[in-house]
C-alpha positions in Angstrom: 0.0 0.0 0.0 1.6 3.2 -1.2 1.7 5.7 2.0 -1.1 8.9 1.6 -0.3 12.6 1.4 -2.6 15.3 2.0 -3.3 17.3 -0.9 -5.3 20.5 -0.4 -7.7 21.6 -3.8 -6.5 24.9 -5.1 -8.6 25.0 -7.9 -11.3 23.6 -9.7 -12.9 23.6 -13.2 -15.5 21.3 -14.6 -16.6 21.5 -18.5 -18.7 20.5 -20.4 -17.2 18.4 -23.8 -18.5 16.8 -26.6 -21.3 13.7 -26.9 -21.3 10.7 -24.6 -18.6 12.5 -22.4 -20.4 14.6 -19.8 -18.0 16.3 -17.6 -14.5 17.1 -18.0 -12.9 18.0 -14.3 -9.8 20.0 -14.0 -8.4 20.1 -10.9 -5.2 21.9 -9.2 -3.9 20.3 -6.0 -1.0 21.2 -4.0 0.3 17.9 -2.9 2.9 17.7 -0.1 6.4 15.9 -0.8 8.7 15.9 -3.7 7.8 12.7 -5.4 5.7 14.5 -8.7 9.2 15.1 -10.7 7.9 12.6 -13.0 4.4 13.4 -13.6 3.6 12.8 -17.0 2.7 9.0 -16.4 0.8 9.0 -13.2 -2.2 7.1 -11.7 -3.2 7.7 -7.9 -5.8 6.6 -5.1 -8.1 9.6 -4.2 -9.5 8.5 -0.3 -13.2 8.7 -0.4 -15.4 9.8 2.8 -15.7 6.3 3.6 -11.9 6.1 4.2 -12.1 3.5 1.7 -9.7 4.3 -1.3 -10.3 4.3 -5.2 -7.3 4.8 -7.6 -7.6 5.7 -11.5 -5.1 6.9 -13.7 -4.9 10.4 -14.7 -4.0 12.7 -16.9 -1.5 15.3 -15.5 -1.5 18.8 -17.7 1.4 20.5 -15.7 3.6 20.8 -12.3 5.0 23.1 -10.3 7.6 22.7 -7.5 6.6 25.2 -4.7 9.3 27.3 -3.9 10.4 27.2 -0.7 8.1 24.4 0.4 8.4 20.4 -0.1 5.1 20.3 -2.5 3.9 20.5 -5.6 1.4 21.9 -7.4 -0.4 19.4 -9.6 -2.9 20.0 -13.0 -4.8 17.1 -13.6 -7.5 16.1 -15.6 -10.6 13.9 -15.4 -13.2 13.2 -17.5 -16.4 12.1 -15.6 -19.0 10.0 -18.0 -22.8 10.9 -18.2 -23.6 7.3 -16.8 -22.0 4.6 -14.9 -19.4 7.2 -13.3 -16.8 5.3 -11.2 -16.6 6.1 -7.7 -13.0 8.3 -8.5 -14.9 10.1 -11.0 -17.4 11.1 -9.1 -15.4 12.2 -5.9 -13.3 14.2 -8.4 -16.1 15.7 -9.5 -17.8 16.6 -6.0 -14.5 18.7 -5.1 -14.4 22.0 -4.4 -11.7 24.8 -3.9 -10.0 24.3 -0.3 -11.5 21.0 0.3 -8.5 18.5 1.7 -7.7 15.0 0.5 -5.7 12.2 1.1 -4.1 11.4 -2.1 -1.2 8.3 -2.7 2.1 8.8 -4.3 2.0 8.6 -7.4 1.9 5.4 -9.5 4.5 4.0 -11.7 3.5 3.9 -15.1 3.7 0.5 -16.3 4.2 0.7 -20.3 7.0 1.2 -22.5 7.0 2.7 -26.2 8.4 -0.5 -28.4 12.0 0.3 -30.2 11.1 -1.2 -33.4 9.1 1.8 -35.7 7.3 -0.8 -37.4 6.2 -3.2 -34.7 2.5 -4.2 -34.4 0.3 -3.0 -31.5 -2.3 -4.2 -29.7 -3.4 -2.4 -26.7 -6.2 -4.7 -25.0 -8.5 -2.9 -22.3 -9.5 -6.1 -20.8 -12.8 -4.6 -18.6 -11.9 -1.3 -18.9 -11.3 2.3 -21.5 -8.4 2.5 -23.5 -7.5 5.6 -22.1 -5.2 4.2 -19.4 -2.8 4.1 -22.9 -3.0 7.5 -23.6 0.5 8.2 -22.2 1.8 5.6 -24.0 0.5 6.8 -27.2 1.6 10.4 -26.7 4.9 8.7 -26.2 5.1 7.1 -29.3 3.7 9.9 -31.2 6.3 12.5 -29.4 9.0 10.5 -30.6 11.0 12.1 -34.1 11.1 8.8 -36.1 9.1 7.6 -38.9 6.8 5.5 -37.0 4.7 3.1 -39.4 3.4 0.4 -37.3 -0.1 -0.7 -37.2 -2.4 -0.4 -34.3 -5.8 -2.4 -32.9 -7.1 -0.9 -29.5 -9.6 -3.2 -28.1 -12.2 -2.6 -25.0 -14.9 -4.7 -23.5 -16.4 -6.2 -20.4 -16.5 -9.5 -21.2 -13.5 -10.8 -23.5 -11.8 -7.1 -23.6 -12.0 -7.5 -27.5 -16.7 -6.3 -27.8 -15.3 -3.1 -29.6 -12.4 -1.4 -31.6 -11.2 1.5 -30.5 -12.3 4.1 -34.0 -10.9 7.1 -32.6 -14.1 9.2 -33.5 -14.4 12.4 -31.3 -18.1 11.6 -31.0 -17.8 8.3 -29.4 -14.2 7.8 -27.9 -13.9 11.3 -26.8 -12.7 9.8 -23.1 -10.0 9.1 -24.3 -8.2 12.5 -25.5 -9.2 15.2 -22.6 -7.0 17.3 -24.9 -5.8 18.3 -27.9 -2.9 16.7 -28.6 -4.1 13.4 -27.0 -6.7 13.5 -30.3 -4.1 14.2 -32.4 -1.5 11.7 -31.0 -4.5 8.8 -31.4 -5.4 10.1 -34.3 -2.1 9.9 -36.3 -1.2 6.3 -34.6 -4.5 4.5 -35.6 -4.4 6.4 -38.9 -1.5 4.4 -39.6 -3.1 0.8 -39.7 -3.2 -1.0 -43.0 -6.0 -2.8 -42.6 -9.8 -1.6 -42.7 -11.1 -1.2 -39.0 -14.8 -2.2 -38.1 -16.5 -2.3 -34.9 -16.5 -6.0 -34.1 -20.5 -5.4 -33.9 -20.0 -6.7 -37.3 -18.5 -9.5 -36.4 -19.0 -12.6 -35.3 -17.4 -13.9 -31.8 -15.5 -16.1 -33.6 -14.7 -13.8 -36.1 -13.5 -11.6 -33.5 -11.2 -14.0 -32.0 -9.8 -15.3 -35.3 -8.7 -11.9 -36.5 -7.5 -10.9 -33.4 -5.2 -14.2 -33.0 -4.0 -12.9 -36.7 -3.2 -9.9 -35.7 -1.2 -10.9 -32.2 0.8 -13.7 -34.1 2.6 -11.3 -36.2 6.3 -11.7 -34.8 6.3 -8.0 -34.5 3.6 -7.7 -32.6 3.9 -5.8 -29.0 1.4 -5.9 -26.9 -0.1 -3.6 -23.9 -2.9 -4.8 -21.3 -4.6 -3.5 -18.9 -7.5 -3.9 -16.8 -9.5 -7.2 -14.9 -7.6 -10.4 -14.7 -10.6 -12.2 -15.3 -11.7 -10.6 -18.4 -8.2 -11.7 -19.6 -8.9 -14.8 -18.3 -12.0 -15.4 -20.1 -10.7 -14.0 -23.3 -8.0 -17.0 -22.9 -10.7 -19.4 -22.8 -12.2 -18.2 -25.8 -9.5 -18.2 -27.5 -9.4 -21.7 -27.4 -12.6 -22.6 -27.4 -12.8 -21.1 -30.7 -9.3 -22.3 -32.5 -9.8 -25.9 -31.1 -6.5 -26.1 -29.2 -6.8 -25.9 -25.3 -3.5 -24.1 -24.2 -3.1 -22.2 -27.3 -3.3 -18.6 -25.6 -1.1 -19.5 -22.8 1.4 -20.8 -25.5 0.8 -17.3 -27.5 1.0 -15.0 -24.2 4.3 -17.0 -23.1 6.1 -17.0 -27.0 4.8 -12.7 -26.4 6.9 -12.6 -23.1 10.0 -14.6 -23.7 10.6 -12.0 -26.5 9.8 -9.1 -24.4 6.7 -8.3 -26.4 4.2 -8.3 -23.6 3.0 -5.6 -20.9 0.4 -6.1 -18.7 -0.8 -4.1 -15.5 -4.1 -6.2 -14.3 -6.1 -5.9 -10.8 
């Protein structure tokens, strides 16, 4: 359990942004210690009145180093859905200027950018949103090379592969918060070779084959994130559907013993 720091609200800012977003939360805290030198990848736990604690990653605009005090002053984003708001969101939300909270260190970001500019990606948001690989995209799109990989971002509840990510500012809008978080998605998926549907179109089994295709490719990296057990079932369908019991712990173990597989799970 990473140890609490208080954090006192300096500022607050909620917007209104595009369709199926609802509220976009900008929030300034001045957090006490010196451990927010490296910001940019960040998740934390925000403790709720309860004392119980709920964590979510953020996105983290700016920091300042208070002089002449250990603390930092910290702008973060959070985008807080219409429906189905998780209990971080909605705290964030409910916040107000001078209001204290206890707030963790900040979390380790668990994702590398792959060296090779043409590798494969698949970043599989196994139960949750996509948007935990924002700071990973921005990465890769920050980088001054001639990156010409192709990309599938997958999200679901069930399997972790119901949908493909499209990138529309309509309908994945969570997932920017800003400007050059659009533009970063934007110009990685833009560089798949291969036609994109939403998997609505698609059978299961479909579904399954063509992402097996996609994740057998020898440059292939892939990025997970979310419930162990959505993983888990996705692993059983996978070989439900090709026939060969084992075959996605064979696929996930070839993936790690070549350093091609990054997973942060709860």
């Amino acid at each position: 359990m990473r140890p609490s720091v208080n954090a006192r609200v300096m500022e607050t800012l909620i917007s209104t942004s595009v369709d199926g977003v609802g509220q976009v939360v900008r929030l300034t805290l001045n957090v006490e210690g010196d451990n927010w030198k490296s910001y940019r990848d960040t998740g934390l736990n925000i403790e709720l009145d309860d004392g119980a604690t709920t964590s979510a990653p953020v996105w983290v605009e700016e920091t300042y180093a208070v002089p002449f005090d250990n603390s930092f002053d910290v702008r973060l984003l959070v985008a807080c859905p219409e429906q189905d708001a998780s209990p971080f969101q909605q705290k964030a939300a409910e916040l107000a200027e001078g209001d204290m909270v206890k707030v963790s260190e900040p979390l380790g970001y668990p994702y590398h950018a792959p060296i090779n500019s043409r590798g494969k990606l698949i970043l599989l948001a196994a139960g949750c949103d996509v948007d935990i690989f924002r700071s990973l995209v921005k990465k890769i799109y920050e980088r001054d090379i001639d990156w010409m990989g192709e990309v599938r971002a997958y999200s679901g509840d069930v399997t972790g592969i119901e949908h493909i990510y499209l990138n529309h500012k309509n309908s994945d809008a969570m997932h920017y918060l800003d400007d050059l978080g659009f533009r970063a998605f934007d110009a990685l998926m833009a560089r798949s070779s291969a036609t994109v549907a939403r998997l609505d179109d698609m059978t299961e089994e479909q579904a399954v084959i063509e992402f097996v295709r996609f994740i057998r490719s020898p440059s292939t990296y892939v990025y997970v994130a979310g419930s162990e057990a959505v993983l888990e079932k996705l692993g059983d369908t996978v070989d439900e559907r090709l026939g060969q019991p084992g075959a996605w712990k064979r696929i996930k173990d070839e993936l790690r013993t070549q350093n091609h597989w990054y997973s942060h799970l709860q």
